[in-house]
C-alpha positions as CSV (number, residue, x, y, z in Angstrom):
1,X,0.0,0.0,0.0
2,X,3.3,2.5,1.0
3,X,3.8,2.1,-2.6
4,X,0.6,3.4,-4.0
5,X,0.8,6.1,-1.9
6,X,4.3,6.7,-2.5
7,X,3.6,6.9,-6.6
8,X,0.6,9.1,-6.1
9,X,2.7,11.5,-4.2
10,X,5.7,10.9,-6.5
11,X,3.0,11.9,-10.0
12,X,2.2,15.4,-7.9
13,X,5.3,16.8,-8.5
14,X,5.2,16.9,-12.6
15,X,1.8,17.8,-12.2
16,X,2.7,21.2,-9.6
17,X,5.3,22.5,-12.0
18,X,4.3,21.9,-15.1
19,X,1.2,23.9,-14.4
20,X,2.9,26.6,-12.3
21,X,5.8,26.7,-15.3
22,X,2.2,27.2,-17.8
23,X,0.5,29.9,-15.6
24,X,4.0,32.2,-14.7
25,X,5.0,32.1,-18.5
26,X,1.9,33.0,-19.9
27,X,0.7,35.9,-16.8
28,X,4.1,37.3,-17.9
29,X,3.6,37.4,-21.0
30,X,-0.1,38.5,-21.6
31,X,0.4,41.1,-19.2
32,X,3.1,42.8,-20.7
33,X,5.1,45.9,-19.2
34,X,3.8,45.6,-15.6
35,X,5.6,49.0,-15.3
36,X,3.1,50.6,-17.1
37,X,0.7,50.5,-13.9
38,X,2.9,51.4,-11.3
39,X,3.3,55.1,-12.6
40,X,6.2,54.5,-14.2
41,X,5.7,56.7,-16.8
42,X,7.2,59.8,-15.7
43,X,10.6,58.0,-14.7
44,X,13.5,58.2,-17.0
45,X,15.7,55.5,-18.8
46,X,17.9,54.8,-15.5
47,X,15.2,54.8,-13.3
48,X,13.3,52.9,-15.3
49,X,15.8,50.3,-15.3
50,X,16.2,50.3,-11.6
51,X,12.9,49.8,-10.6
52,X,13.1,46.2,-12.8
53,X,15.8,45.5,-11.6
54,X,14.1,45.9,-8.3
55,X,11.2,43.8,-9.6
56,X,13.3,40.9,-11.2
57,X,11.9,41.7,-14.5
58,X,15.6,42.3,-16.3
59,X,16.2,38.9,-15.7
60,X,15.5,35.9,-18.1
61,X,11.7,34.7,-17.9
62,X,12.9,31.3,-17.2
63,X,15.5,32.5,-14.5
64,X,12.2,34.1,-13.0
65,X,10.4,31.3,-12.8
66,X,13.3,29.3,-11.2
67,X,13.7,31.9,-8.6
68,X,10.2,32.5,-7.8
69,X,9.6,28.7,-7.2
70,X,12.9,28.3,-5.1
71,X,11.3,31.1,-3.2
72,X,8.5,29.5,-2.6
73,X,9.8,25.9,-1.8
74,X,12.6,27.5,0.8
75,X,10.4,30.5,2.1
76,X,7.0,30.0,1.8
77,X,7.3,33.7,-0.7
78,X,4.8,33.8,-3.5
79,X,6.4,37.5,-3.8
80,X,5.0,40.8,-3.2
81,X,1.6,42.0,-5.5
82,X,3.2,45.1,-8.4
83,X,0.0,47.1,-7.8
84,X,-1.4,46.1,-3.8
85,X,2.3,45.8,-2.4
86,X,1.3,43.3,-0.1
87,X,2.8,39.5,0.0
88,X,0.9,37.0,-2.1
89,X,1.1,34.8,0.0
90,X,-0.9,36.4,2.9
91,X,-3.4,37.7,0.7
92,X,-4.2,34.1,-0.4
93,X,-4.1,32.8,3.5
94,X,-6.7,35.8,3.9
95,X,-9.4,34.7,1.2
96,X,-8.9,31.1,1.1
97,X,-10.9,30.1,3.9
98,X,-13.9,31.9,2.3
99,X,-13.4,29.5,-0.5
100,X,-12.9,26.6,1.3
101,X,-16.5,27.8,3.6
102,X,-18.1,28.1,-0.1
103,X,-16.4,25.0,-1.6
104,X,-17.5,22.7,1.6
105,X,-20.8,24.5,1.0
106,X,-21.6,23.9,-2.7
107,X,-20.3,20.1,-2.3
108,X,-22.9,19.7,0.4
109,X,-25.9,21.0,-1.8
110,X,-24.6,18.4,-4.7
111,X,-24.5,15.4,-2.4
112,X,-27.7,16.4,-0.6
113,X,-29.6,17.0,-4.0
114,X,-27.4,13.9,-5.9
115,X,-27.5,10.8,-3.8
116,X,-30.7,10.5,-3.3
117,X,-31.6,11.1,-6.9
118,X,-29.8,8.8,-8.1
119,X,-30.7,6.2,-5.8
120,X,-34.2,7.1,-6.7
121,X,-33.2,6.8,-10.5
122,X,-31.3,3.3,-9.9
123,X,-34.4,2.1,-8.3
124,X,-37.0,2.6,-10.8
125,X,-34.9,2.4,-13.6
126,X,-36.5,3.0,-17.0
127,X,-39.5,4.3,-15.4
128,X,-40.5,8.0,-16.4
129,X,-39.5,9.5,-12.9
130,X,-35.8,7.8,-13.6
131,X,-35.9,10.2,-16.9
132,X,-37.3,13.1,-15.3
133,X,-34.3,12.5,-12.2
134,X,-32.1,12.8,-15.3
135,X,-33.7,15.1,-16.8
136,X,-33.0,17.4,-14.2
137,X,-29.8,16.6,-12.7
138,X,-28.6,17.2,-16.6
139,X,-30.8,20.8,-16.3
140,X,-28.8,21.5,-13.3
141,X,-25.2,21.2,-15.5
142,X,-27.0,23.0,-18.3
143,X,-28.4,26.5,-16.4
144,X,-24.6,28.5,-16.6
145,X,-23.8,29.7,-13.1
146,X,-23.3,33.7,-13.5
147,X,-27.3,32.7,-15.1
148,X,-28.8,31.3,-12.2
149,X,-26.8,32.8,-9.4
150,X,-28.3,36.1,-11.1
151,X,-31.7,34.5,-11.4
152,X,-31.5,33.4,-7.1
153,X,-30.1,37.0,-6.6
154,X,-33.2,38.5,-7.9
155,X,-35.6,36.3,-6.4
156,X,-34.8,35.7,-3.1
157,X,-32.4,38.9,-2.1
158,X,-34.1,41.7,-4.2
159,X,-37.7,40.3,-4.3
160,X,-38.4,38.0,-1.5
161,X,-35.9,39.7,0.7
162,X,-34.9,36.6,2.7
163,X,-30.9,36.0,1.9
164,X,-28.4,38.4,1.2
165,X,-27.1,39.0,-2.3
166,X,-23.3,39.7,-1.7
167,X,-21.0,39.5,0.9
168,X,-19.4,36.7,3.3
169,X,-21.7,37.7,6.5
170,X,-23.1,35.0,8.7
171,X,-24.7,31.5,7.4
172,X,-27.0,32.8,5.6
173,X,-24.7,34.8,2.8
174,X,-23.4,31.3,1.9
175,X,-26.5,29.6,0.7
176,X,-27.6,31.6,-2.8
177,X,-23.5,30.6,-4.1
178,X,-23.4,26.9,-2.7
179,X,-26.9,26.2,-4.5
180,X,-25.3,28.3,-7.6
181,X,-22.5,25.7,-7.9
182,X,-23.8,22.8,-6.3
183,X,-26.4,22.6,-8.9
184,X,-23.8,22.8,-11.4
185,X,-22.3,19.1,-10.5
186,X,-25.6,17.4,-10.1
187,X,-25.2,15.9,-13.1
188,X,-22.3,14.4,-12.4
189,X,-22.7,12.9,-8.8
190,X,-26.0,11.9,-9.9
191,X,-25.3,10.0,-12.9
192,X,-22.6,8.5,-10.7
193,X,-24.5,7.1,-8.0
194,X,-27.3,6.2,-10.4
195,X,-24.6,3.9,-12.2
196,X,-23.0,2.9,-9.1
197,X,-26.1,1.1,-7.7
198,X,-27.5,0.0,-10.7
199,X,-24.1,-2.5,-10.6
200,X,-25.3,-3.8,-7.0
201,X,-28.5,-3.6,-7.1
202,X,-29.5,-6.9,-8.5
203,X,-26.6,-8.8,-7.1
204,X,-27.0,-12.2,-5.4
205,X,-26.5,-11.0,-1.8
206,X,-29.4,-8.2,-2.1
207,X,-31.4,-11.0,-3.5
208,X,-30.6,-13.3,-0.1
209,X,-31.7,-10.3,1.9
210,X,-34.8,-9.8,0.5
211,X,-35.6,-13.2,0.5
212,X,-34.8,-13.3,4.6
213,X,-37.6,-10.6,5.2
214,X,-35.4,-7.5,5.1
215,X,-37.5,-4.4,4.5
216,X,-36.8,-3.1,1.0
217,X,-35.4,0.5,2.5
218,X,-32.4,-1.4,4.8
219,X,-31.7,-3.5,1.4
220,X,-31.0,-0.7,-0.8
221,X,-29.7,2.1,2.1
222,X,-27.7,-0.3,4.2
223,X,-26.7,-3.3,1.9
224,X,-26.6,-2.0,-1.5
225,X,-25.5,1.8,-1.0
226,X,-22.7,0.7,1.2
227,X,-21.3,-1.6,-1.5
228,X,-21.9,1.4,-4.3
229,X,-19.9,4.0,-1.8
230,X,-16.6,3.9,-3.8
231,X,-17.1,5.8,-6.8
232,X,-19.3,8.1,-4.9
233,X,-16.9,8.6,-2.0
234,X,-14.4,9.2,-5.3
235,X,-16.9,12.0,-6.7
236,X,-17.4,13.5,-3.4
237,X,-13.6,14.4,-3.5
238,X,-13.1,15.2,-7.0
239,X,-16.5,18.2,-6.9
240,X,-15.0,19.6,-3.8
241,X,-11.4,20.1,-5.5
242,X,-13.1,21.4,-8.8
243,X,-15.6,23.7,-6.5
244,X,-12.5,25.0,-5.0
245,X,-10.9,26.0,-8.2
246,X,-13.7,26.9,-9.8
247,X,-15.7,29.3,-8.1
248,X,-14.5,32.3,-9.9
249,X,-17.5,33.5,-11.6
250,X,-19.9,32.7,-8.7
251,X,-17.4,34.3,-6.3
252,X,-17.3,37.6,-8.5
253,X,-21.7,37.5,-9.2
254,X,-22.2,36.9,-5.3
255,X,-19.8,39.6,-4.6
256,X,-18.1,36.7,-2.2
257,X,-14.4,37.4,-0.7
258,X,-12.6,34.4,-1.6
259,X,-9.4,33.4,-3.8
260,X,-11.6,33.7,-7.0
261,X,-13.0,37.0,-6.5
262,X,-9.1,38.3,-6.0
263,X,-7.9,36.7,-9.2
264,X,-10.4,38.7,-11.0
265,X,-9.9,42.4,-9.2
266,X,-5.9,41.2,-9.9
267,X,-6.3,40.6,-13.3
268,X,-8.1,43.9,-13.7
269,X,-5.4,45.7,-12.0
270,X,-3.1,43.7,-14.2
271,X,-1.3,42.6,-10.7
272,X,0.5,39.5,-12.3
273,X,2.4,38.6,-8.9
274,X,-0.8,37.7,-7.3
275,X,-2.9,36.0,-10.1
276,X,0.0,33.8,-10.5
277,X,0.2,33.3,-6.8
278,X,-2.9,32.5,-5.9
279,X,-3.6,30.2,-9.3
280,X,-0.5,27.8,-8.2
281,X,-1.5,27.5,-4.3
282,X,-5.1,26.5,-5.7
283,X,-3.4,24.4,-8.1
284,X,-1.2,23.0,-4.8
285,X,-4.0,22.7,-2.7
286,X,-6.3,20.8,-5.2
287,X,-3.6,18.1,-6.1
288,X,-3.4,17.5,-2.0
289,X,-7.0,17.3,-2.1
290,X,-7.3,14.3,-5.1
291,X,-3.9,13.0,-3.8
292,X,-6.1,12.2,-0.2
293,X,-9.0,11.0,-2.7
294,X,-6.9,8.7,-4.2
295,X,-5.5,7.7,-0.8
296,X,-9.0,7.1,0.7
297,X,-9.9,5.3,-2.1
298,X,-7.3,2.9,-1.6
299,X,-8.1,1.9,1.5
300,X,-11.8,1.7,0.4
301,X,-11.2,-0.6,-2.6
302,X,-10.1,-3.9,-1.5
303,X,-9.1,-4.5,-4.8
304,X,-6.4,-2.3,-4.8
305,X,-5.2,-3.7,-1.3
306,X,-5.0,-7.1,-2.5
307,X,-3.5,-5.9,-6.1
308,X,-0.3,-4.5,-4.0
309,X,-1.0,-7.4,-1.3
310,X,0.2,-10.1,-4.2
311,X,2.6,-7.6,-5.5
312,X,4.0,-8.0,-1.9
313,X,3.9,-11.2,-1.5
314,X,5.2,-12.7,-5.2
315,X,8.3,-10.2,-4.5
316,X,8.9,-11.8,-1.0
317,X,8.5,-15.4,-2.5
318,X,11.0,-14.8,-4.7
């Protein structure tokens, strides 16, 4: 099993720089002369030159990169922001647990909403509610999320009055962007579950327990759902890491302050230090995330256990 882990870790690696090496290359690229907002207009040819210097912009874009990830490995430095002067890295540490709140939150709506439709859907399969579950789980994936987070905005903040529209105030401020991109993976989670128990559900042990009386709820709840929990637990893990890095747009309609929400006023501002900052922790922080997924799942799956078990034991044998 050490071994399994060890390679998942091991694959995280590739996967952290060559995205980071991606993001920095083209932020500093797209941007251009990041000089050109700091007021550097007025300054001459020398002073000019300085404040690069000053910046690390004379040097090579590669040598950049190098020394802004050494930075980061050694120091914990994602650098200082050109236009907020502030370090990166404590404006990240600042907005990601509104994120993580909203992340957690969205995941939640998805797996309340999901589950049970598709358990519904896997029990009365081909039956006109299983198409209309479908039907709307697919609806959910459909609606675009600046759409409907507008849509809840004007309902149930401007109209009804009963949540806020904007802001990260109390319990309540949470629930019009978790429903915005909770609904968004229904689909998903719900096609998943539906196919996970359609595999048990006619299996020769659920048969046995029907025949010895059990109720028809603890057949399908306790025997088969428990035997359909991998690829769901697998799901679960992979919507919260996307919900993390992809709550941009929600984050930005809801006026919510998380990670998202900065990227976007930093891209405005053209402050390249901090949208590549906070893009490669996400990116850091989502790999730990499907790294533990892939952990869990190991331990879940007895099929991987015994896979390394034999491995172990053929190796020892010889």
């Amino acid at each position: 099993m050490h071994k399994y882990i060890l390679k998942r870790i091991l694959m995280l690696i590739p996967v952290i720089f060559g995205v980071s090496l991606l993001v920095f290359c083209i932020m500093n690229v797209a941007s251009g002369d990041v000089t050109a907002v700091m007021g550097a207009e007025e300054l001459d040819a020398q002073q000019l030159y300085e404040l690069k210097e000053s910046l690390g912009l004379n040097d090579p874009l590669l040598v950049r990169y190098v020394k802004y990830m050494w930075n980061l490995i050694t120091k914990g430095d994602l650098g200082t922001g050109y236009i907020s002067k502030e370090p990166v890295m404590s404006l990240f540490l600042n907005r990601f647990p509104n994120t993580l709140k909203l992340a957690l939150g969205s995941t939640l709506v998805c797996v309340i909403l999901s589950i049970p439709l598709g358990i519904y859907s896997a029990v009365h399969h081909g039956s006109i509610a299983d198409n209309v579950a479908m039907v709307g789980a697919l609806l959910g994936l459909s609606i675009p999320n600046f759409w409907l987070g507008l849509v809840l905005i004007v309902i149930f903040a401007l109209r009804l009055g009963w949540l806020p529209s904007e802001g990260a105030v109390g319990f309540k401020s949470i629930i019009l962007p978790a429903i915005t991109i909770g609904t968004g993976f229904m689909a998903s989670m719900t096609r998943v579950t539906r196919s996970s128990m359609l595999d048990v559900i006619r299996s020769d042990y659920l048969r046995t327990a029907r025949a010895k009386g059990a109720p028809e709820r603890q057949v399908i709840y306790k025997h088969a759902l428990k035997n359909a929990l991998i690829p769901i637990i697998t799901s679960i893990g992979e919507t919260f890491a996307t919900a993390l890095g992809g709550a941009v747009v929600t984050e930005a309609v809801f006026s919510w302050p998380g990670v998202g929400r900065l990227i976007i006023d930093s891209i405005r501002s053209r402050d390249t230090m901090v949208v590549v900052g906070c893009i490669i922790m996400k990116t850091i922080v989502i790999s730990v995330i499907l790294l533990i997924v892939d952990i869990l799942y190991a331990f879940v799956d007895p099929r991987i256990k015994s896979h390394y078990a034999r491995a172990r034991k053929a190796k020892i044998d010889e």
